[in-house]
Each structure stands twice: as structure tokens, then as C-alpha cells.
C-alpha positions as CSV (number, residue, x, y, z in Angstrom):
1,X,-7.4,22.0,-3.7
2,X,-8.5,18.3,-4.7
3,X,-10.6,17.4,-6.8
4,X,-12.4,13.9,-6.9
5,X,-15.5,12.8,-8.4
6,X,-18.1,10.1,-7.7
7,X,-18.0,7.3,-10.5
8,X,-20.5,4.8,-11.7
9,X,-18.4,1.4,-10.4
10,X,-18.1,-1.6,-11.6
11,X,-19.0,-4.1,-8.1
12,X,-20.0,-7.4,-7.6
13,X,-23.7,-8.9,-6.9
14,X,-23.9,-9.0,-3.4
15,X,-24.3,-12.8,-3.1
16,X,-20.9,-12.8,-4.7
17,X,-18.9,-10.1,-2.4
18,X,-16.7,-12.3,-0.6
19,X,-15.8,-14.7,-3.1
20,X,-14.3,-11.9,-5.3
21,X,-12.6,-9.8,-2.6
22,X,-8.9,-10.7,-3.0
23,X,-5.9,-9.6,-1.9
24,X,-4.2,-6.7,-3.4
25,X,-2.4,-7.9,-7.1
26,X,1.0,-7.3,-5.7
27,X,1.3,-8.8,-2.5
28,X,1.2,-12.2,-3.9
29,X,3.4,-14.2,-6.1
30,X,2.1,-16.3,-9.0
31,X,1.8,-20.0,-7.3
32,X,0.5,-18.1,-4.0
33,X,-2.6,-16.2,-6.2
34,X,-3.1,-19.6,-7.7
35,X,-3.6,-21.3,-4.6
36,X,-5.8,-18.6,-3.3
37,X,-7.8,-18.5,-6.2
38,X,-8.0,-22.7,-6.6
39,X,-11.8,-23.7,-6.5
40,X,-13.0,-19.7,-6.2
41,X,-14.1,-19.1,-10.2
42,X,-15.0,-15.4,-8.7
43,X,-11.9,-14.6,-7.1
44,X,-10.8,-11.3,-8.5
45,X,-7.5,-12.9,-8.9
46,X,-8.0,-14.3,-12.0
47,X,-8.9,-10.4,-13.4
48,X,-5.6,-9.1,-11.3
49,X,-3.3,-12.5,-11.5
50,X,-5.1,-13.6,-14.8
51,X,-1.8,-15.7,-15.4
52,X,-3.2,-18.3,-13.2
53,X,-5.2,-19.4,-15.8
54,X,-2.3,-19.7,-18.0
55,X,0.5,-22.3,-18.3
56,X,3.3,-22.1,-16.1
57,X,5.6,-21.3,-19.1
58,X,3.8,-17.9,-20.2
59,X,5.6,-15.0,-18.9
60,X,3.6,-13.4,-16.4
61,X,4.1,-10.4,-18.2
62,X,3.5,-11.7,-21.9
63,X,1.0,-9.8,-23.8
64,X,-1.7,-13.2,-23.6
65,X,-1.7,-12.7,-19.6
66,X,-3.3,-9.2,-20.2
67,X,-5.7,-10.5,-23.0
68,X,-6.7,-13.2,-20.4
69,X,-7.7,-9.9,-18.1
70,X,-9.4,-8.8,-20.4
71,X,-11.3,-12.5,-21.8
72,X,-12.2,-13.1,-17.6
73,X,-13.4,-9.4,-16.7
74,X,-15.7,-10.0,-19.8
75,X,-16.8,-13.1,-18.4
76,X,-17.3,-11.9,-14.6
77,X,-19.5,-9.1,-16.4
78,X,-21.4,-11.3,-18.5
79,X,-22.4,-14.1,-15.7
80,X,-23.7,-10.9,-13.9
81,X,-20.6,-11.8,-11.3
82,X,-20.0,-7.8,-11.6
83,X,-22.7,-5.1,-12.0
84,X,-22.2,-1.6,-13.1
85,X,-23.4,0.9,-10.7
86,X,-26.5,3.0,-12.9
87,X,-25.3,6.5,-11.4
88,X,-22.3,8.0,-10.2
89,X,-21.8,7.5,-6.1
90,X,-18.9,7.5,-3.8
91,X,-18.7,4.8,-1.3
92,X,-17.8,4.3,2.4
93,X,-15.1,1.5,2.9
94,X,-14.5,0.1,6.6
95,X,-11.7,-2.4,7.7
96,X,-11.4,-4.1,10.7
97,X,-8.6,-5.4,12.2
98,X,-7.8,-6.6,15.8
99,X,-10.6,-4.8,16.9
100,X,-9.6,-1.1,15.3
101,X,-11.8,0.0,12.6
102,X,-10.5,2.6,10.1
103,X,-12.9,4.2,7.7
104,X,-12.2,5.6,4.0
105,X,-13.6,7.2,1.3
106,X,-13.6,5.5,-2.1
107,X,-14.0,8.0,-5.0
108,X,-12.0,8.8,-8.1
109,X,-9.0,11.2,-8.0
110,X,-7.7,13.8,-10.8
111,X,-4.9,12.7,-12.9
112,X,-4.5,16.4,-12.9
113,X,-4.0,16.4,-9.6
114,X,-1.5,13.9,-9.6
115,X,0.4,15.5,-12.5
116,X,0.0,19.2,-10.6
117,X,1.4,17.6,-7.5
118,X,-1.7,18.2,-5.4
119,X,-1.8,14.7,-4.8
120,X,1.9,14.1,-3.2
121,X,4.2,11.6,-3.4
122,X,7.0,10.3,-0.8
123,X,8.3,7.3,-3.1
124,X,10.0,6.6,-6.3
125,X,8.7,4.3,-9.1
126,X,10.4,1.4,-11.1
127,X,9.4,1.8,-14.6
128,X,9.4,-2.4,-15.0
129,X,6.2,-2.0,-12.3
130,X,4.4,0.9,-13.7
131,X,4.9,-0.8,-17.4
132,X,2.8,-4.0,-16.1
133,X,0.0,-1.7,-14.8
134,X,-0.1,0.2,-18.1
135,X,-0.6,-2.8,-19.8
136,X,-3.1,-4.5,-17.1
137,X,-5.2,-1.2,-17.4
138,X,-5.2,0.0,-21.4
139,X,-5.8,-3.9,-22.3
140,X,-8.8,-4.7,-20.1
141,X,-10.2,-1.0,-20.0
142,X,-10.1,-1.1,-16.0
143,X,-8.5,0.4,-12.9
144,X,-8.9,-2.8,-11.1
145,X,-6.2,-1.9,-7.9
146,X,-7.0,0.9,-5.4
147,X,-4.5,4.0,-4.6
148,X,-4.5,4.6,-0.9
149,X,-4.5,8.1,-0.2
150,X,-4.3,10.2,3.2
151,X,-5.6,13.2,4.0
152,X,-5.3,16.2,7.0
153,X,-8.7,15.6,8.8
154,X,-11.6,17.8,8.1
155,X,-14.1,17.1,10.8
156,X,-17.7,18.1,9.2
157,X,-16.0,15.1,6.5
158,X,-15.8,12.7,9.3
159,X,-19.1,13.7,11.0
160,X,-20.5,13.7,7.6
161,X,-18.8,9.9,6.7
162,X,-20.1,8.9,10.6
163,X,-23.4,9.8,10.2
164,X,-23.6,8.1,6.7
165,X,-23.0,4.8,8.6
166,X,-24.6,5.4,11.1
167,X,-28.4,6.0,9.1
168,X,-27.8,3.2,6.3
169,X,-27.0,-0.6,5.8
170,X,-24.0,-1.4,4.2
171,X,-24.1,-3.2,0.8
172,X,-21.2,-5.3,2.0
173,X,-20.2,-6.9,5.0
174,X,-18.1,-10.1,5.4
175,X,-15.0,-11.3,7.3
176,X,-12.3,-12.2,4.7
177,X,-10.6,-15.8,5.6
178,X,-7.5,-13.6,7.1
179,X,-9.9,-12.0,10.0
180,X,-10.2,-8.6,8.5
181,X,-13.9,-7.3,8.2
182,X,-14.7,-5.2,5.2
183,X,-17.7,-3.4,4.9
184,X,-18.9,-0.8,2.3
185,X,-21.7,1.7,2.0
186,X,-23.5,3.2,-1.2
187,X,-23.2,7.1,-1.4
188,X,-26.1,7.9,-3.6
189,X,-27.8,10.7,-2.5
190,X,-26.7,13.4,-5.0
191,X,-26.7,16.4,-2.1
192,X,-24.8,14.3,-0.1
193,X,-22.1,13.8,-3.0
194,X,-22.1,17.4,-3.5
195,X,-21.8,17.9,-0.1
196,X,-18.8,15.4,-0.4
197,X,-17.4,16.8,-3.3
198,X,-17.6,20.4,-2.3
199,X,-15.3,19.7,1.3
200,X,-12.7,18.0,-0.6
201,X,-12.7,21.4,-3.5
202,X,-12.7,23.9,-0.8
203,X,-11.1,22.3,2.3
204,X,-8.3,19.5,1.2
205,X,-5.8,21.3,-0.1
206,X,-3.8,17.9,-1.0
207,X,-3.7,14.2,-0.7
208,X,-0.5,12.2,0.0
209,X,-0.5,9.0,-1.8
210,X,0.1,6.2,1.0
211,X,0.2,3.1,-1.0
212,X,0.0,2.9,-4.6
213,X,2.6,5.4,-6.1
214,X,3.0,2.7,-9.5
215,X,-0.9,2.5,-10.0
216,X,-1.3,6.1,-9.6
217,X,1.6,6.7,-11.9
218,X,0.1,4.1,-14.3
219,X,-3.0,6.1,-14.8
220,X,-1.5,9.2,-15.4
221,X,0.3,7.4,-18.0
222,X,-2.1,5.6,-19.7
223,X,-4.1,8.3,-19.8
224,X,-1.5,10.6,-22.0
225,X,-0.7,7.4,-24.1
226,X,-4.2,7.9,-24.9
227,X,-4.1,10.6,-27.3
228,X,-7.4,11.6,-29.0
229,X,-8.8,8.0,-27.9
230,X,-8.6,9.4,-24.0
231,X,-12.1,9.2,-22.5
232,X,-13.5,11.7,-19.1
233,X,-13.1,8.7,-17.4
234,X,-9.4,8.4,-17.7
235,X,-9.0,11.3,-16.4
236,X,-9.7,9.9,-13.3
237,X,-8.1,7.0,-11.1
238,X,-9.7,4.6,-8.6
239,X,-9.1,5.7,-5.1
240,X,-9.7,5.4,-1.4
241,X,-9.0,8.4,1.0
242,X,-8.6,8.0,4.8
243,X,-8.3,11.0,7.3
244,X,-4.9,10.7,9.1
245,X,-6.6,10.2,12.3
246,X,-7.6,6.8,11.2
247,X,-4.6,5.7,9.5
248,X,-2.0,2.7,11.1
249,X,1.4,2.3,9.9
250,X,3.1,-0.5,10.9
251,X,7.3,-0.8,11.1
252,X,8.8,-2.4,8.2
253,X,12.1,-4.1,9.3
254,X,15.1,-5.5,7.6
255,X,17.4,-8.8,7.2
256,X,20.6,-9.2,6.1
257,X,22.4,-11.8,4.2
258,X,25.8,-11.8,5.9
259,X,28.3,-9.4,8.3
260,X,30.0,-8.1,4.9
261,X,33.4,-10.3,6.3
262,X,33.6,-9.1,9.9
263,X,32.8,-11.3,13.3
264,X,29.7,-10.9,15.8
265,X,32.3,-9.1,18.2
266,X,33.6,-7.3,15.2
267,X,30.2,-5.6,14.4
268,X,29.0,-4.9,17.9
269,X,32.2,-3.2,18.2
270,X,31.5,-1.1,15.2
271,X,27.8,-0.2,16.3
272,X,29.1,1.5,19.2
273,X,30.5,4.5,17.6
274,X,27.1,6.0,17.0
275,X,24.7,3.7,19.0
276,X,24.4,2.6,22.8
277,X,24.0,-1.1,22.6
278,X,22.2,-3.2,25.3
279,X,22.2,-6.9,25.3
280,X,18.4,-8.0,25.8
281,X,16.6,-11.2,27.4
282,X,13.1,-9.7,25.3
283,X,12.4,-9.5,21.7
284,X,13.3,-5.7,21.2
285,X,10.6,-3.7,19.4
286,X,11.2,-0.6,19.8
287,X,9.1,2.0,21.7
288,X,10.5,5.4,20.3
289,X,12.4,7.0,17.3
290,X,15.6,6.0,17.1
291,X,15.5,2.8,19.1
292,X,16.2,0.1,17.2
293,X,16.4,-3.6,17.5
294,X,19.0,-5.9,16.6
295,X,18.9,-10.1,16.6
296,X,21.6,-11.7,15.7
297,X,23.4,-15.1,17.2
298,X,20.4,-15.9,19.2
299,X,20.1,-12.5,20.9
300,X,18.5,-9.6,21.0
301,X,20.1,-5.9,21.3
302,X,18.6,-2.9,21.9
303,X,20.8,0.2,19.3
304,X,19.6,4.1,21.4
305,X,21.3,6.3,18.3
306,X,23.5,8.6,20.1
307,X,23.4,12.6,19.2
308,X,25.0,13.5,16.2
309,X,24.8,10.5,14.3
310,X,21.1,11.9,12.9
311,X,19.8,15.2,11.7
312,X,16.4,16.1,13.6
313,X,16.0,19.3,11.4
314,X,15.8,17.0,7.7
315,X,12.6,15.2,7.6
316,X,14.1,11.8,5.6
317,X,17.3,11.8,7.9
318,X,15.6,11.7,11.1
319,X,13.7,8.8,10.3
320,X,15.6,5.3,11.7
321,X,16.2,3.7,8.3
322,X,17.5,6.5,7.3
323,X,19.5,6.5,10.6
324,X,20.4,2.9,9.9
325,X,21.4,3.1,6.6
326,X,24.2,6.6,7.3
327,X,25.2,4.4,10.1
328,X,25.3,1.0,9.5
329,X,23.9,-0.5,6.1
330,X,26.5,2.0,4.3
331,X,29.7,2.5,6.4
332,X,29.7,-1.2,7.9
333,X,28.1,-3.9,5.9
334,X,28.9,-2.4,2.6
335,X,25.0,-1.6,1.3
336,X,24.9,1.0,-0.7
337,X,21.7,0.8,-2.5
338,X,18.7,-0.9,-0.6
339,X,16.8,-1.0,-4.1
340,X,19.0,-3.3,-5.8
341,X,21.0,-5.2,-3.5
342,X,20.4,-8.6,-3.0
343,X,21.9,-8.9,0.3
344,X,19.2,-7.0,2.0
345,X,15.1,-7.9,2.4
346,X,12.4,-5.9,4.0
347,X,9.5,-8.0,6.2
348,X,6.5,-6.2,6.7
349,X,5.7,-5.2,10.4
350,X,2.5,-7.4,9.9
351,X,4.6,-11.1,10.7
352,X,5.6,-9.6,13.7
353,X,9.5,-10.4,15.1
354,X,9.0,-13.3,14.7
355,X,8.8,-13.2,11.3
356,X,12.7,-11.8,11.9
357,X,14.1,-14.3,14.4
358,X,12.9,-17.5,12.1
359,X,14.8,-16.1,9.4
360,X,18.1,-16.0,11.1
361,X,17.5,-18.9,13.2
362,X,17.1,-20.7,9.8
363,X,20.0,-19.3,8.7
364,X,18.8,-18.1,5.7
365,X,20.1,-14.8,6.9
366,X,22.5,-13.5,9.7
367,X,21.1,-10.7,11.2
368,X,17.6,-8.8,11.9
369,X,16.5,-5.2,12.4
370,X,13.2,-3.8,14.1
371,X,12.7,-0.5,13.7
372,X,10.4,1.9,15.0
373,X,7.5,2.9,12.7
374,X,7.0,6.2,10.7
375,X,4.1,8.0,11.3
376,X,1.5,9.7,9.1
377,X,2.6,13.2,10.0
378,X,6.6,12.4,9.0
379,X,4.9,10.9,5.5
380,X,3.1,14.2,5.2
381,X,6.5,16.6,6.1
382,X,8.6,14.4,3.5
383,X,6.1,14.7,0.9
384,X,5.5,18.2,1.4
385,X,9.6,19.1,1.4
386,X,9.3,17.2,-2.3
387,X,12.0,14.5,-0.9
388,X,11.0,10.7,-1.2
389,X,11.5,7.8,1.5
390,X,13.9,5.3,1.4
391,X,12.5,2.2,0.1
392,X,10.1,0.1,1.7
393,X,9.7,2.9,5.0
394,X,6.0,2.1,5.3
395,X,3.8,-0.4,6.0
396,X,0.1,0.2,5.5
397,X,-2.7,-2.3,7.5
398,X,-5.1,-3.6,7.1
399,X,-5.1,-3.5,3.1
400,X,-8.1,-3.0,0.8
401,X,-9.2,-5.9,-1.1
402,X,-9.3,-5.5,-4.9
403,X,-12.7,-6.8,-6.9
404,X,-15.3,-4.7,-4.6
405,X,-14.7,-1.7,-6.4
406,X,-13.4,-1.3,-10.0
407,X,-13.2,2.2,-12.3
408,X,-13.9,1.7,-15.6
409,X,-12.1,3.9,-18.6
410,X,-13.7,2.7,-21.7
């Protein structure tokens, strides 16, 4: 069963909420967090991105980047910026995005957990990745970016987490500059957290981690590296957990540098031993598993995968990039390895197609696939079979923003 704990968290003033919302660490490149962060002394960016505030030529992973964490999450403390919480509370955290809210609970997890495998994953971890959070985290003494974890629904929780709403303000509420609407509530009535904690001990019997496998891994790491220094707090990490009912997962789609030395005709050819392929006037996103979309030379094809060229009884094959990839990536362009091939890049279902077409039109690469989205329930079967996703399956929106809620180890 899970276990999570409420946790006295470090939070901004509320005069300061917006300003130090930003963007999770690892969606944004260096120049890009420095432009967000120009003219915004709050923005949590410079705690998360703290080479910003260092000269181009310093490695964003030299050991000065994390001392400058450290030197500005001092700072942001001292000007009263950020304010410890003065007892132990969970907290309600709302997006909205286009009009759909979804809700989550904000807590801190057991490393335990995560080492037991009660917290599951469905993704593999690069060790260059996890290193950078070690260091981020033992340096400044924070958990500064949230692990997004998904949960079975339990519906006395979501009564429970509706009701909450429903009978209090919340302590912040703001539209970001990207549209999204975040608003958090304080959990402080210790019944209620009991209440809280006691579902989650007797009625989630695991968590699935849905975004945020190298933080969670970071934690568990830093926490044995440790030793006899470790403190209770580390054996926690910073968390938000949504019921599966409010989750959206958005496609995440591919482009591809080049044909691998065959012609348009060539590959269309090709395609047609395992998929039906339909020329199309409209932008194909697809509707159903195993439709996929194709744009290349200024049109649009719809791939249907024929039978047999996909196992519906193995959770990872049935999914369309794994469909594309036994297919296609492999067998006829020659990509082995989506990790470290250079040929292939992955746009998140959040720029829409056209954030496909202008590539290829550009001709900055050759060809585009849509695919059709993964849902929470094929994450779940994956991570419970102890198999892992190909890379970059999911894409999770809206995101949380880091700064509004920060765990403390030391």
C-alpha cells in the first residue's frame, strides 16, 4: 500500500505566487529560462536554471551552477520571497487548461516505496539526467521539481478532495502568461490529513509515476548517498498525485531527418506491406489505436496497421510507436535506437500538427508522424507487467509549475 506523508513546505508569500511559478526545469533550454526569467528577480528559475545568473561560458552543469542554487534559494528565503509552512499539510493543486480542470494531491511520497516498487515505473533513466538532479538536490538541500504520479480512483478521496474545495479559499490562484490557471489549497486540518493519509495506506495499493522518473530516481539516490548524514525528510520526495479519471495525455509524434536513401514512391511502396495507406486532403490525427498519420511532400496520409503486423496480447507492442518502430523506424528507415539517434525528434502533442507540417515544410526534416495517444490505463498495464515504454510515449498537460511548492531535506 502507499505511503505518503504531509510535509511542512517551503511556498512563496502570496503577493509573490505568480512571479515565482515557472515552468518545469527541464522543458526549457538555457537562453529560453533566461529570457523567461529577464526582469522577474522571483522567478523560480533562477533556483531551477540558476545558470542564468552565470556567464555564458560556465557549464551548465559545473559545480558553481549548483552553489548559485543554493546562494539564490538562500536569498528567496531571506527577502521572505519563500515562507516555510509552520506544520505539516498536504495541499490541493488545480490546473486549468482549455476549460478542463484536473485536480491533484500534493504530498510527499516514500523513497521506500519507490525502491519496493509500489510506486511503478514505465520508463528508463539516463544516468547523465539523474546525476544533474543529484547534484541540484544534495547542494541546495531541496526537492525543488514535482514527480507526477497517477493513481486508480478511490472515490471517498475525490469526494473528500471535492469537498475540500468546495468549503475553503485557495491560497493561490492566478493565470500563468501561457493561459493555464493554477490554484492551490492548504490541507491543515490534522483529521482531515489523517483522513488523507489513512485512504492512501489502506486503499492505494500503488502509484505509477507519470512524469518525473529522473527526479524520483534522484531522491532515492541522494537519499542512500546520504549515509549516517540522511535526515526523515529524505526519506521522502515532493509529489503530486492525480486520480486517473482526471489525467490527459496528449500524442507525442515524431520527425525524421531523411528517407534513409529511398524515394517518396519508394517508401509509400514499402508502408504497404503492413499498413493500408490513404492519401488525405485533411491534417490526419488520428482517431483510434493504430491509425497513424503520415505528412510528407506536402501531403497527408492516413497508415490503418493491418492484422498481424502488431501483438494485441503484449501491452508495449500494441501501442502505435511501438507499432511504428517493428514496422517502419526499424525495417525501413534504418532507426534502430530512438534514444540515441540523431535522425529522429519527438514534438510534444501540445504544438499541435502543425508543429509537424512546419518542420517539413522548412525542410529541416522530410517527413512527420501523428500518432494516436496512449492512455492512462495502457501506462498502468505496462507498468504493472514490469516492461517500460519506448521513449518519449507520453505527453502529460497541463504541467505543474515548479516554485509553489518545494520539500526541504536539510
Amino acid at each position: 500500500m502507499s505511503k505518503i506523508q504531509p510535509f511542512n513546505a517551503l511556498r512563496p508569500a502570496e503577493n509573490f505566487a505568480a512571479g515565482v511559478a515557472s515552468r518545469p526545469y527541464d522543458v526549457l533550454n538555457r537562453e529560453e529560462a533566461k529570457k523567461e526569467a529577464a526582469e522577474n528577480t522571483a522567478s523560480f528559475l533562477h533556483i531551477t536554471k540558476s545558470e542564468i545568473d552565470l556567464p555564458e561560458s560556465v557549464d551548465i552543469h559545473d559545480p558553481s551552477v549548483y552553489e548559485k542554487a543554493k546562494e539564490n534559494l538562500k536569498a528567496f528565503i531571506d527577502n521572505h520571497i519563500l515562507v516555510q509552512e509552520a506544520s505539516p499539510a498536504y495541499y490541493i493543486y488545480q490546473l486549468v487548461m482549455n476549460g478542463k480542470s484536473q485536480t491533484g494531491l500534493v504530498a510527499v511520497s516514500s523513497v521506500d516505496d519507490y525502491e519496493q516498487d509500489v510506486i511503478k515505473k514505465h520508463e528508463f533513466t539516463r544516468p547523465e539526467k539523474e546525476q544533474d538532479r543529484i547534484n541540484h538536490i544534495t547542494i541546495t538541500g531541496a526537492q525543488t521539481g514535482n514527480v507526477f504520479l497517477a493513481y486508480r480512483d478511490v472515490p471517498v478521496l475525490n469526494e473528500l478532495i471535492s469537498q475540500w474545495k468546495d468549503a475553503h479559499t485557495a491560497i493561490y490562484d492566478f493565470v500563468a502568461d501561457d493561459g493555464i490557471r493554477h490554484s492551490v489549497w492548504l490541507v491543515d486540518n490534522p483529521q482531515t490529513i489523517r483522513q488523507i493519509t489513512d485512504i492512501f495506506e489502506k486503499q492505494v495499493p500503488e502509484t505509477y509515476i507519470a512524469d518525473g522518473h529522473h527526479r524520483a530516481a534522484s531522491a532515492a539516490k541522494v537519499r542512500k548517498g546520504l549515509g549516517a548524514a540522511k535526515t526523515p525528510a529524505s526519506d521522502y520526495f515532493l509529489t503530486t498525485l492525480f486520480p486517473a479519471s482526471e489525467l490527459q495525455i496528449l500524442d507525442y509524434n515524431r520527425v525524421i531527418t531523411d528517407l534513409n536513401g529511398l524515394t517518396t514512391t519508394e517508401f509509400l511502396e514499402k508502408l504497404s506491406a503492413n499498413f493500408t495507406v490513404t492519401p488525405s486532403v485533411q491534417p490526419v490525427k488520428p482517431a483510434a489505436l493504430h491509425h497513424i498519420g503520415l505528412y510528407i511532400d506536402h501531403t497527408w496520409y492516413e497508415l490503418v496497421a493491418k492484422p498481424g503486423s502488431f501483438d494485441e496480447q503484449d501491452p508495449v507492442g500494441v501501442l502505435d510507436i511501438s507499432v511504428l518502430q517493428k514496422n517502419v523506424l526499424g525495417p525501413i528507415l534504418g532507426i534502430l535506437d530512438q534514444r540515441t539517434d540523431k535522425r529522429i525528434d519527438f514534438v510534444g502533442g501540445i504544438r499541435g500538427l502543425e508543429g509537424l507540417t512546419a518542420r517539413v515544410d522548412a525542410g529541416e526534416m522530410v517527413l512527420a508522424f501523428s500518432l494516436y495517444p496512449v492512455d492512462i490505463q495502457q501506462l498502468f498495464a505496462i507498468a504493472d507487467s514490469g516492461n517500460v515504454m519506448p521513449p518519449k510515449s507520453t505527453w502529460f498537460e497541463p504541467k505543474l509549475r515548479d516554485g509553489l511548492l518545494t520539500h526541504l531535506i536539510k
